[in-house]
MISE-374502 format. One record per residue (C-alpha): x, y, z; residue in three letters; residue number from 1. Coordinates in nm, 4 decimals, padded with zeros to 6 digits. Example, Ala and Ser with C-alpha at 12.3 -4.5 7.8 and 13.67 -1.06 7.14 Angstrom:
> u	v	w	residuo	num
> 01.2300	-00.4500	00.7800	ALA	1
> 01.3670	-00.1060	00.7140	SER	2
***
This chain:
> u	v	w	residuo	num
> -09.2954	-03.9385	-00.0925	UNK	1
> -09.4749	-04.2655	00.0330	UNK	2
> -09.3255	-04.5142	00.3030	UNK	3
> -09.3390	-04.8187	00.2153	UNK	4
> -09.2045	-05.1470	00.4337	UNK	5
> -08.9279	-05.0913	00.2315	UNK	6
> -08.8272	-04.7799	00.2498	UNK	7
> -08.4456	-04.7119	00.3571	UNK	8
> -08.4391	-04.4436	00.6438	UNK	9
> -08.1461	-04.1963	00.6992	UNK	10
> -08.1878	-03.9452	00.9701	UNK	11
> -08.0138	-03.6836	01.1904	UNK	12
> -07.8803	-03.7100	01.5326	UNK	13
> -07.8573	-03.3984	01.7510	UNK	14
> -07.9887	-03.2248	02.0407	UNK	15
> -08.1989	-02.9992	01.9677	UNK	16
> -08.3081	-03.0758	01.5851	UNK	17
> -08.6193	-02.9207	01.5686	UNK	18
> -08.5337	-02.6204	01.3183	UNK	19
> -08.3180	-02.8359	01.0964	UNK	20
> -08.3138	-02.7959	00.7321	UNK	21
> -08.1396	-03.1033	00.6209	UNK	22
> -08.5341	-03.3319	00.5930	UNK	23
> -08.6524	-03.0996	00.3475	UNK	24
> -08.3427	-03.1104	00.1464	UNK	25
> -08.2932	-03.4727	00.1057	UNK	26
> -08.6178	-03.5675	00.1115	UNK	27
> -08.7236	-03.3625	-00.1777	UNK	28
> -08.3676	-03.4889	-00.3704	UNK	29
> -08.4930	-03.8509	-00.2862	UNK	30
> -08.8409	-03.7594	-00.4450	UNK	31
> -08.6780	-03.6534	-00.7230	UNK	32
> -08.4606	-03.9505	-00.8157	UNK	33
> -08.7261	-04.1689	-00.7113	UNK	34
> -08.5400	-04.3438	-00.4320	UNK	35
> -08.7075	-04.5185	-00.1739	UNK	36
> -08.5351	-04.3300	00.1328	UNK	37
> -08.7083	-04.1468	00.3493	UNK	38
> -08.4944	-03.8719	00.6140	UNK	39
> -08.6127	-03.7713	00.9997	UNK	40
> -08.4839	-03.5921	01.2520	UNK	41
> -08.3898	-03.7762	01.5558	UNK	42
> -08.3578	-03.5548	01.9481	UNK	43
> -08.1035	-03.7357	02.0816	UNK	44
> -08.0117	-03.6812	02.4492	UNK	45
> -07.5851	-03.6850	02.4790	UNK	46
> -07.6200	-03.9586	02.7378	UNK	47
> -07.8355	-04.1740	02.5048	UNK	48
> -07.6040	-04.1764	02.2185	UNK	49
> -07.4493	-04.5240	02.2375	UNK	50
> -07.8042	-04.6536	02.3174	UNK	51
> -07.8894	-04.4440	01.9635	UNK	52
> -07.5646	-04.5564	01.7848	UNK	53
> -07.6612	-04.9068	01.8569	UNK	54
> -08.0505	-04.9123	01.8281	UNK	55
> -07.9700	-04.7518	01.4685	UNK	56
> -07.7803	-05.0481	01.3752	UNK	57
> -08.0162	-05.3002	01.4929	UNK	58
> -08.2834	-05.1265	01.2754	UNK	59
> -08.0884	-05.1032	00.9394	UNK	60
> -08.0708	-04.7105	00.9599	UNK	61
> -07.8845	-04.6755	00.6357	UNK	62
> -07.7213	-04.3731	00.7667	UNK	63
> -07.6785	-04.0201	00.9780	UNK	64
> -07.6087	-03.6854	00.9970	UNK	65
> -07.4632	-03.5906	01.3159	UNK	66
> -07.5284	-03.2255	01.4402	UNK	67
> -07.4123	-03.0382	01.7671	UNK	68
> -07.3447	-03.1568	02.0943	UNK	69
> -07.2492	-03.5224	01.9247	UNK	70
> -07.0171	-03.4336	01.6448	UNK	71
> -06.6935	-03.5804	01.8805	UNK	72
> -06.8512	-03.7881	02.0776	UNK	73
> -07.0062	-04.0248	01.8185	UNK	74
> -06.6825	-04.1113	01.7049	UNK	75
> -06.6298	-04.3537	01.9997	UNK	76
> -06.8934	-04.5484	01.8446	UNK	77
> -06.8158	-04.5654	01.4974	UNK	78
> -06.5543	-04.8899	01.3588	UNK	79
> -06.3920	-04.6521	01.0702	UNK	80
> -06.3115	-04.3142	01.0023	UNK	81
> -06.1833	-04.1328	00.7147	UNK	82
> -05.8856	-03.9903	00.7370	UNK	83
> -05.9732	-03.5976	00.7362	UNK	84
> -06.2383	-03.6401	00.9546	UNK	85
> -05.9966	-03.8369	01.2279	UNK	86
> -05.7711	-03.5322	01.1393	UNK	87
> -06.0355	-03.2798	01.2323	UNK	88
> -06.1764	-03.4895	01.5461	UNK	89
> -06.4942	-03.4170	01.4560	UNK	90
> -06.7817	-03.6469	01.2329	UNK	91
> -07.0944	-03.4923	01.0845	UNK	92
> -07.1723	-03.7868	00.8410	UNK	93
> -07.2230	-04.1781	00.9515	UNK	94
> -07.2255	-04.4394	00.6856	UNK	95
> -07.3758	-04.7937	00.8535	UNK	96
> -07.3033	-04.9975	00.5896	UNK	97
> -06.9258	-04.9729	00.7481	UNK	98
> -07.0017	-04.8079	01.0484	UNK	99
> -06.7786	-04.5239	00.9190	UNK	100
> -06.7244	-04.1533	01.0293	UNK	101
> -06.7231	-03.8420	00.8030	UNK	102
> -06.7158	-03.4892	00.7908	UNK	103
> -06.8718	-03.3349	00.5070	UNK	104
> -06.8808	-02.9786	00.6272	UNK	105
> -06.5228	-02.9008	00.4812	UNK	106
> -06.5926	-03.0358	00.1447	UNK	107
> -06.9063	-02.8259	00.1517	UNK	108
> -06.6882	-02.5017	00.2229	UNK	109
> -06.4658	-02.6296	-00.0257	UNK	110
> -06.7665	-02.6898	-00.3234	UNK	111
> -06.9477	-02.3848	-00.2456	UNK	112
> -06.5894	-02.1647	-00.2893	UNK	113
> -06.5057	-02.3401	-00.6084	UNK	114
> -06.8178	-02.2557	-00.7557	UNK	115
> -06.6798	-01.9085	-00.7921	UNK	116
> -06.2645	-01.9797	-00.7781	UNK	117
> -06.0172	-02.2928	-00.7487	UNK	118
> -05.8685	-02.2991	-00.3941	UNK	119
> -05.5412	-02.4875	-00.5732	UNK	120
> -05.2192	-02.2432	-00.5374	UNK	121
> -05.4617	-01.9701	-00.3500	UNK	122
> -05.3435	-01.7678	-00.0323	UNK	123
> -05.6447	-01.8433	00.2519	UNK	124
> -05.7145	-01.6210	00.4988	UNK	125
> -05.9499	-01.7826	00.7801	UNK	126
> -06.1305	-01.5795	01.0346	UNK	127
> -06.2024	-01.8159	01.3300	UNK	128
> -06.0662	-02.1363	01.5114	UNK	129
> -06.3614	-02.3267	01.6127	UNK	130
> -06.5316	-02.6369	01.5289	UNK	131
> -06.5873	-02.5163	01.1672	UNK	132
> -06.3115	-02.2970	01.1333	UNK	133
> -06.1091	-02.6764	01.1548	UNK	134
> -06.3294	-02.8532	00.9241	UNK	135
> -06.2793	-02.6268	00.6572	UNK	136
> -05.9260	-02.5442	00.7265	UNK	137
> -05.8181	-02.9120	00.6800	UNK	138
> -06.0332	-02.9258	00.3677	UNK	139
> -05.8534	-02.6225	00.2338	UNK	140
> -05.5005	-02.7625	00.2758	UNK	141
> -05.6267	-03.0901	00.1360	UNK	142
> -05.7343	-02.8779	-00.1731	UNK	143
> -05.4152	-02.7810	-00.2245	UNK	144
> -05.3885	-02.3910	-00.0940	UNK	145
> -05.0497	-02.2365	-00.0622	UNK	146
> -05.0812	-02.0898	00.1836	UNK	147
> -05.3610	-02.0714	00.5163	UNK	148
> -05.3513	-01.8022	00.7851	UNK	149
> -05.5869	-01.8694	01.0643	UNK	150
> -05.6910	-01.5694	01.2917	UNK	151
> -05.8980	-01.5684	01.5922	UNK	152
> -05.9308	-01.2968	01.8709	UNK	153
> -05.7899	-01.5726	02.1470	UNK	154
> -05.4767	-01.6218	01.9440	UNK	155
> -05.3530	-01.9580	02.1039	UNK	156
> -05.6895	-02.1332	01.9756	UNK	157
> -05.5500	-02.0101	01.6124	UNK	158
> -05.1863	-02.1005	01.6914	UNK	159
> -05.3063	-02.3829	01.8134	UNK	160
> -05.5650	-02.5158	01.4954	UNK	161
> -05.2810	-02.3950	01.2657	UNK	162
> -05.0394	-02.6347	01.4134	UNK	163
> -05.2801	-02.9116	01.3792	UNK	164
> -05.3270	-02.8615	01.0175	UNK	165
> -04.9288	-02.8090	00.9802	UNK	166
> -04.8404	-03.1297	01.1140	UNK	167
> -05.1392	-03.2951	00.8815	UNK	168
> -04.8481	-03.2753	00.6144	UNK	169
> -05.1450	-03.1611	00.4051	UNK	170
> -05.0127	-02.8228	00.3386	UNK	171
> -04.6185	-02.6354	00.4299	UNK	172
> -04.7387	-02.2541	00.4892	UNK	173
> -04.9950	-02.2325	00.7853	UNK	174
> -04.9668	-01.9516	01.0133	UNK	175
> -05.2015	-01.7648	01.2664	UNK	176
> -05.2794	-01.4079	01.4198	UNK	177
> -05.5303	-01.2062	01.5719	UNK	178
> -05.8367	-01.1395	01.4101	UNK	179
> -05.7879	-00.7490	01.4944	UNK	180
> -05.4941	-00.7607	01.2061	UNK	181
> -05.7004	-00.9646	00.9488	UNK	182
> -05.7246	-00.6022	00.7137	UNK	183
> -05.2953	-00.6400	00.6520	UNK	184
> -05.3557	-01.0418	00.5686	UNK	185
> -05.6696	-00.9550	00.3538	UNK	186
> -05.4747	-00.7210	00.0984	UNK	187
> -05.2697	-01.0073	-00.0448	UNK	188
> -05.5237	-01.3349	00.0198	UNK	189
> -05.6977	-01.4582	-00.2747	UNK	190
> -05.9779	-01.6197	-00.0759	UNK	191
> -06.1633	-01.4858	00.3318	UNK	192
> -06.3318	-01.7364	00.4621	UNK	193
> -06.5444	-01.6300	00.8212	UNK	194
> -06.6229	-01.8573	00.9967	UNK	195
> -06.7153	-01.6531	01.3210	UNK	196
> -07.0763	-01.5969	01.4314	UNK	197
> -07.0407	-01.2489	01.3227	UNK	198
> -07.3999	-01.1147	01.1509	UNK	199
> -07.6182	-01.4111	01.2094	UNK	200
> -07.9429	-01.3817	01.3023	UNK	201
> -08.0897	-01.1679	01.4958	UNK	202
> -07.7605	-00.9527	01.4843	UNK	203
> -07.8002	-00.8791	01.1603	UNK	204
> -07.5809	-00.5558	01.1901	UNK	205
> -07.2631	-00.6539	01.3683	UNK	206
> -06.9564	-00.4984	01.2428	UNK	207
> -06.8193	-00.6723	00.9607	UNK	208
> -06.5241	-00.7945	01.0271	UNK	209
> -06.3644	-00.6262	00.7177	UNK	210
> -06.4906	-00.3506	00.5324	UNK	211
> -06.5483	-00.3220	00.1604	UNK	212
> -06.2442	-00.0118	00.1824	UNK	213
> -06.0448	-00.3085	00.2966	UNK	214
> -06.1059	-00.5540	-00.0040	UNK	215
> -05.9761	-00.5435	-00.3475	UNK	216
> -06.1619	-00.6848	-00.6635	UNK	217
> -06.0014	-01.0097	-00.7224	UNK	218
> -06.1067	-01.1252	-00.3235	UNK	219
> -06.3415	-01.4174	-00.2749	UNK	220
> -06.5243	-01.3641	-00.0094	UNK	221
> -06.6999	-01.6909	00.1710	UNK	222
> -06.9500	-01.6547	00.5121	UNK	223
> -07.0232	-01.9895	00.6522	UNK	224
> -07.3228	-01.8025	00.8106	UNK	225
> -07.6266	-01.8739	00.5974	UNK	226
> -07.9670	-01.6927	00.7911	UNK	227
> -07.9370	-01.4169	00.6556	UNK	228
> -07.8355	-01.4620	00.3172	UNK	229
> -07.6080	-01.1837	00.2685	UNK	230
> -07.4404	-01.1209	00.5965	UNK	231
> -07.2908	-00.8081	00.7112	UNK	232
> -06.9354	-00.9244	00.5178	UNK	233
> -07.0675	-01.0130	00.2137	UNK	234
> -07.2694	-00.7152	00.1737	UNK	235
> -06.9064	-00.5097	00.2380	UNK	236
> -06.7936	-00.7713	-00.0280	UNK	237
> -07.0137	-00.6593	-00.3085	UNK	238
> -06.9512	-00.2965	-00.2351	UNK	239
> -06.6153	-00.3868	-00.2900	UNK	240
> -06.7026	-00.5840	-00.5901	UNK	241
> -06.5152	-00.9074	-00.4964	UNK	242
> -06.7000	-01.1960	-00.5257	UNK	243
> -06.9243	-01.3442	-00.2427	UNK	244
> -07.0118	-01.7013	-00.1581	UNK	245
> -07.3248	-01.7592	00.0242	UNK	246
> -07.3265	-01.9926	00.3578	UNK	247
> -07.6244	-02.1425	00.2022	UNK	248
> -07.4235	-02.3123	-00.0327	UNK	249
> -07.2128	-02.4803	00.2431	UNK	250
> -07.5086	-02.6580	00.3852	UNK	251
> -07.6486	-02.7591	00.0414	UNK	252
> -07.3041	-02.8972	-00.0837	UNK	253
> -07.2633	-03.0775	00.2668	UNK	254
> -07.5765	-03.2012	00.2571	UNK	255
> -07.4897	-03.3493	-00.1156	UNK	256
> -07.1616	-03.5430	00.0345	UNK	257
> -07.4015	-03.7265	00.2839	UNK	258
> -07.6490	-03.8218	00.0358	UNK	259
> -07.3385	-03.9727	-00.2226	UNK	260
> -07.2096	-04.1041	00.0449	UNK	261
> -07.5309	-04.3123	00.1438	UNK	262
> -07.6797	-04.3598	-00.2223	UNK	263
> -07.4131	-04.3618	-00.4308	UNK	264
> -07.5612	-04.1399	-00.6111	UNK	265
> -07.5311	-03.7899	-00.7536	UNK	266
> -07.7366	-03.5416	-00.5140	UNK	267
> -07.9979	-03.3195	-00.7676	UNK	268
> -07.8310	-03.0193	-00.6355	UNK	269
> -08.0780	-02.7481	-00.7715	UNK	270
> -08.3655	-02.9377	-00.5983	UNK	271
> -08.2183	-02.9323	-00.2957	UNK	272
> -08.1282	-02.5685	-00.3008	UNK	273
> -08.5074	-02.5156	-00.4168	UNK	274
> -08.6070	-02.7073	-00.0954	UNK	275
> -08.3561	-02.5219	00.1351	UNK	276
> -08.4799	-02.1835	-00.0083	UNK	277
> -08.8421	-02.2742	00.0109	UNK	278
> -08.8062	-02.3553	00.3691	UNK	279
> -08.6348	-02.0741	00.4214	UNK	280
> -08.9134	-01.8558	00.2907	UNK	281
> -08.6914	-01.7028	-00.0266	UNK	282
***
């Protein structure tokens, strides 16, 4: 990749960035389609970000990812939003052409599962109620699911996401529960999605939250957790012999959104999953 004086830059905004994965990714799809876009990571202190909004702008920064603790916040800044990431309050994705707001994360979740199964007409059970937990759930209803069930261990955050979604008019049959009843909502889902920290690195061997006894065949089985690669869950998953779905794959197809949405242009997906692997030392 060479910068030239032309050269369009795209970037992410968080704080920290250091360990991000997302320049390797894009940079190596730009290489490959031969665009002339180059990707950095930007440390952005929280009470910088309408300095960083607005110094973006005045230097034609095409666009941004947005990463933790700016993900809300940003959104104060922006002049647009689509409408399912001003229903999950949340924007990972900046377009400046528009000065528009996206989240991408859901329709990563949503990609990564329909690799392996359609979410249309499928039960969903969702293990969590945080940030992504909402992003994906919102995705999943727009996807056309049946039916969502949203457990957490604090069950007012879950009664609380699952009445957001229900009055989204995206989907009739949301519900919620605690997470220590998920094995009696698991025998008759189609699709788990976790979305808990459960088995990421360095705790490699939580408990699971379900075990592979629990599972039956036909179960797809998504982690959103992506270091390691197969997590406590999915490892119960294949035991059971449902099918898994790797958290990598969220990132990569998330990472694919942003890069349509700035291009235009198809992402080369199996170059950026090279580039996410290889930087990831698999």
């Amino acid at each position: 990749m060479k910068i030239k004086g032309s050269t369009n830059v795209v970037g992410l905004i968080g704080h920290p960035v250091e360990h991000s994965f997302s320049p390797p990714m894009h940079n190596a799809a730009f290489d490959e389609l031969g665009l002339d876009y180059a990707y950095v990571a930007f440390d952005v202190n929280p009470n910088d970000l309408k300095t960083a909004i607005e110094g973006a702008q005045s230097l034609n920064v095409r666009g941004f990812n947005v990463t933790i603790p700016h993900k809300v916040n940003v959104m104060e800044y922006l002049d647009e939003l689509d409408e399912v990431a001003e229903l999950i309050g949340a924007v990972n994705t900046i377009d400046f052409k528009s000065l528009k707001g996206y989240n991408t994360d859901g329709i990563g979740a949503v990609r990564a599962i329909e690799e392996v199964s359609s979410i249309k007409n499928k039960n969903v059970v969702i293990a969590g109620a945080g940030g992504a937990s909402r992003a994906i759930s919102f995705y999943i209803a727009k996807y056309g699911a049946e039916a969502i069930t949203i457990l957490n261990r604090n069950e007012s955050k879950a009664q609380s996401l699952a009445s957001d979604v229900s009055n989204s008019n995206l989907i009739d049959s949301v519900n919620s529960d605690s997470i220590g009843k998920i094995a009696d909502y698991v025998n008759d889902a189609d699709i788990l999605i976790d979305t808990t920290p459960l088995g990421m690195h360095p705790h490699v061997d939580d408990e699971p939250i379900v075990r592979a006894e629990e599972m039956h065949d036909d179960l797809v089985v998504f982690d959103a957790v992506y270091n390691p690669n197969e997590t406590v869950l999915l490892k119960e998953a294949v035991k059971a012999g449902a099918k898994p779905v790797y958290g990598i794959k969220m990132l990569l197809y998330q990472g694919a959104e942003s890069f349509r949405i700035w291009t235009g242009r198809d992402a080369p997906i199996d170059v950026m999953e090279h580039a996410l692997n290889q930087f990831l030392g698999r």
